[in-house]
N, C-alpha and C positions, 0 to 999 in steps of 0.2 A: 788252731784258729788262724785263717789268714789274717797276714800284715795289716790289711787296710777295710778289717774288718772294723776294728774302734772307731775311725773315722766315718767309714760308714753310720753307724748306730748313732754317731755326734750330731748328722746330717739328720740321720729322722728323727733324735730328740729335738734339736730346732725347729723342724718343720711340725713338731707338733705344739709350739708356743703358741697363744693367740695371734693375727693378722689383725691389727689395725688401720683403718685408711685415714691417716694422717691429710687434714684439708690446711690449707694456707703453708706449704712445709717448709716455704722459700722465707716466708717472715720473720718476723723478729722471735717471738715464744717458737716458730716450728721450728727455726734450724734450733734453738737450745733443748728442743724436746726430741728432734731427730739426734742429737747425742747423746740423750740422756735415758729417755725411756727404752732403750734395748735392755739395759743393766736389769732392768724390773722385769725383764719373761717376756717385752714382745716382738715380734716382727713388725713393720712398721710399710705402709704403700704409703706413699706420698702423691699427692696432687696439690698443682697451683698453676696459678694464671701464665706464670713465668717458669725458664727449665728451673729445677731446684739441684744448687752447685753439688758437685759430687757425687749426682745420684743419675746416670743417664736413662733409667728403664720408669723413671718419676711420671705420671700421666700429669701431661700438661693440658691442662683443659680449665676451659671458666664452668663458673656452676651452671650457667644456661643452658648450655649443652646436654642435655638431660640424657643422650644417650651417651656421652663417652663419659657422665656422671654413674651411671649405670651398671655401666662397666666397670667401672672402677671399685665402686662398693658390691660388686658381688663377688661372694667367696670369705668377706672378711668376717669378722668375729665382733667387730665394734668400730664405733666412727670418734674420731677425737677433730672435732669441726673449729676449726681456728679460725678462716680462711673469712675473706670479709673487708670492707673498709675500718680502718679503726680510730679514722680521727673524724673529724667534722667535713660533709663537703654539702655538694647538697643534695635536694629531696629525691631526685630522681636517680641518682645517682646509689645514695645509700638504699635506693628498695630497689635496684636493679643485683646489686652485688649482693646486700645483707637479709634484706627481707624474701624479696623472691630467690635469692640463691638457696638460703637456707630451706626456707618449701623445698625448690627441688629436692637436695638434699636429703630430707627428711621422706619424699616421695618414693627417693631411689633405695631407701630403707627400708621402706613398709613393701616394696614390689620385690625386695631381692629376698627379705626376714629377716632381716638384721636388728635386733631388739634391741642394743645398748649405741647410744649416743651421750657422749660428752659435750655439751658446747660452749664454747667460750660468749658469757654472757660478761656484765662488765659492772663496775658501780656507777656507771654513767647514766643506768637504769631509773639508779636512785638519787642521781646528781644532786639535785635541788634540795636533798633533806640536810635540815641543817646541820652543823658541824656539832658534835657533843661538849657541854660546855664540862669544864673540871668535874667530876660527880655524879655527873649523868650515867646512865647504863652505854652500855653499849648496844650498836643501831645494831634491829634484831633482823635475820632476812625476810618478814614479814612484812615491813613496815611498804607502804604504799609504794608502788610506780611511782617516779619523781623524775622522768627523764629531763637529762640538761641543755640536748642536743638531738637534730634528728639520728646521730650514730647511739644514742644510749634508748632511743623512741626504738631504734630498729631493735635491739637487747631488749628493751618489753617486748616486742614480738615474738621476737625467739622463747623467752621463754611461757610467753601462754602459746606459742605453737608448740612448744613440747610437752604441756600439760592437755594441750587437746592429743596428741598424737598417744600420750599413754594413756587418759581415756578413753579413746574411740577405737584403737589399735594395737595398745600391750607394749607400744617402743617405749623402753625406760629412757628416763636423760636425768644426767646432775647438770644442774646450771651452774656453773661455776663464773661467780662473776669479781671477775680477776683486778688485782687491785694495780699494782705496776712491779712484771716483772722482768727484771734486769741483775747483772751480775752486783750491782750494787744501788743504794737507792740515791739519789741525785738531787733531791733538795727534802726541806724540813717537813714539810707534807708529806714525802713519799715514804718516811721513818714510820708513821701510820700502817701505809698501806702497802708497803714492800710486801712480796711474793717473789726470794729467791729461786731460781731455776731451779736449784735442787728441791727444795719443797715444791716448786711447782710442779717436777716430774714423781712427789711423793704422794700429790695431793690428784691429779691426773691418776695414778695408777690406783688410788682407793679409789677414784669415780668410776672407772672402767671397771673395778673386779667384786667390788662389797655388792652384796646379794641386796635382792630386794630394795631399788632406790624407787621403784615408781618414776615419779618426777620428784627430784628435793633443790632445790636451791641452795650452794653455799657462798661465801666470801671465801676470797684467792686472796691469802695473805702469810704470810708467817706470823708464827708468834711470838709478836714485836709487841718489846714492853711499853708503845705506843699504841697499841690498836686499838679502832675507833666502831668495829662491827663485833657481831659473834658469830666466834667461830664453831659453836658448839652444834650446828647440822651437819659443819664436814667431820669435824670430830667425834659424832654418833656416827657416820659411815665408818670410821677407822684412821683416818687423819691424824698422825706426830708429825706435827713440823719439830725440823730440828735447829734452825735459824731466827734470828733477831735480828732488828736493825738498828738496835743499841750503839753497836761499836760502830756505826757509822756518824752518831749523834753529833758528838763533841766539835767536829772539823765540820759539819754542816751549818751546826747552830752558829758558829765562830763567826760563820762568813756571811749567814743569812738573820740572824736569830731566828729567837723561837715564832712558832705558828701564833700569827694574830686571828682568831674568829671575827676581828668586828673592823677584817679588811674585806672587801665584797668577795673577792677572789678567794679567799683562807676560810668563807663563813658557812660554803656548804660542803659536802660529802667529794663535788664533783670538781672541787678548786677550781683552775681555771676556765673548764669547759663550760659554764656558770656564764662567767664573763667575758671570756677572749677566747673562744674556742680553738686549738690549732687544728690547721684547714690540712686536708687530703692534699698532697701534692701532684696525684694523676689525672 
């Protein structure tokens, strides 16, 4: 056998992992999911507005572009769509980036066949529902559109655009609507709805691979012995989180106490975007 024969066969096992076109890759979830999700079986194309560090062969392009959109989603295996404004700015702005980007998006899918899209949808969707008092169940993914903001109005769009796209066309999507993920959670509200990175990239690769999703709707959290949704659609896809944001409790509550519902900002789903939304800085 030649020397550089293993090597070789290493080359075509990789090349035969799935190809996902990672959107938004330069932001906050893409660069933690551009380190994370290879470990899970895939190759990974990245695109965003800006270069994406580290990555020089990255297609830099805005989603209007619909041909170098195009390009870029052809040949892949599935889309993991991040890419987007994510705070509050305003109306034209959020349907120039989120709403009509995502259409394109979504257009350059159904023209290339690309049947599976993940898209980061958000609980800002459902901002407005109220906070669950002690005893309550927990908010199911059904419960009504409640958006807080025109950034969580554009995430209802997103996802009855992906509910018409797999009626009318067969493209599957999980909406995955992510709660805050970061390597730790940063105040007493966020003990709720924490969505460590590794769970994020655990909870991303059951949207991408579990058979048969149509369109489903989950909540992006871990399974934090604070959580305030259900998690039990991502968890019929195949979803173990293996994180909490328990150990983070003690040294939060210290400095902030506990969550007040009956402050305006602590009293819906969507805390501050409710009341003081933080603005886009571009």
């Amino acid at each position: 056998m030649p020397a550089d024969q293993p090597a070789e066969q290493d080359t075509a096992q990789a090349d035969r992992r799935p190809l996902v076109l990672l959107t938004g890759a330069a932001g906050g979830v893409g660069t933690l999911m551009r380190e994370l999700l290879p470990a899970h079986g895939y190759r990974l194309r990245s695109l965003d507005l800006v270069p994406v560090p580290g990555e020089p062969d990255a297609v830099v392009a805005d989603l209007a572009d619909r041909d170098a959109l195009r390009e870029a989603v052809r040949g892949t295996d599935a889309i993991l769509h991040l890419a987007g404004i994510s705070l509050e700015s305003t109306f034209e702005k959020i349907l120039r980036a989120n709403i009509e980007g995502t259409y394109h998006l979504y257009e350059a899918a159904r023209e290339e066949g690309v049947r599976r899209i993940v898209f980061a949808s958000s609980n800002h969707a459902v901002g407005v529902t109220p906070w669950p008092r002690p005893g309550e169940p927990p908010i199911p993914v059904d419960v009504p559109h409640r958006p807080d903001t025109f950034y969580g109005l554009s995430k209802c769009f997103g996802e009855d655009l992906a509910q018409l796209y797999w009626d009318k066309y067969g493209i599957e999507t999980v909406s995955v609507r992510i709660g805050s993920c970061f390597p730790k959670p940063t105040s007493v509200r966020m003990l709720s709805v924490w969505l460590s990175p590794e769970d994020g990239a655990r909870l991303f690769h059951t949207a991408l691979s579990a058979p048969g999703v149509g369109h489903t709707v989950v909540y992006g959290s871990s399974a934090n012995t604070r959580n305030v949704w259900d998690l039990s659609t991502a968890e019929a896809l195949g979803y173990v989180s293996a994180d909490d944001s328990e150990r983070f409790a003690a040294d939060l509550i210290a400095a902030d106490g506990e969550l007040d519902p009956s402050r305006p900002e602590q009293a819906h789903l969507g805390g501050h975007f409710v009341t003081d939304p933080p603005i886009w800085p571009h």
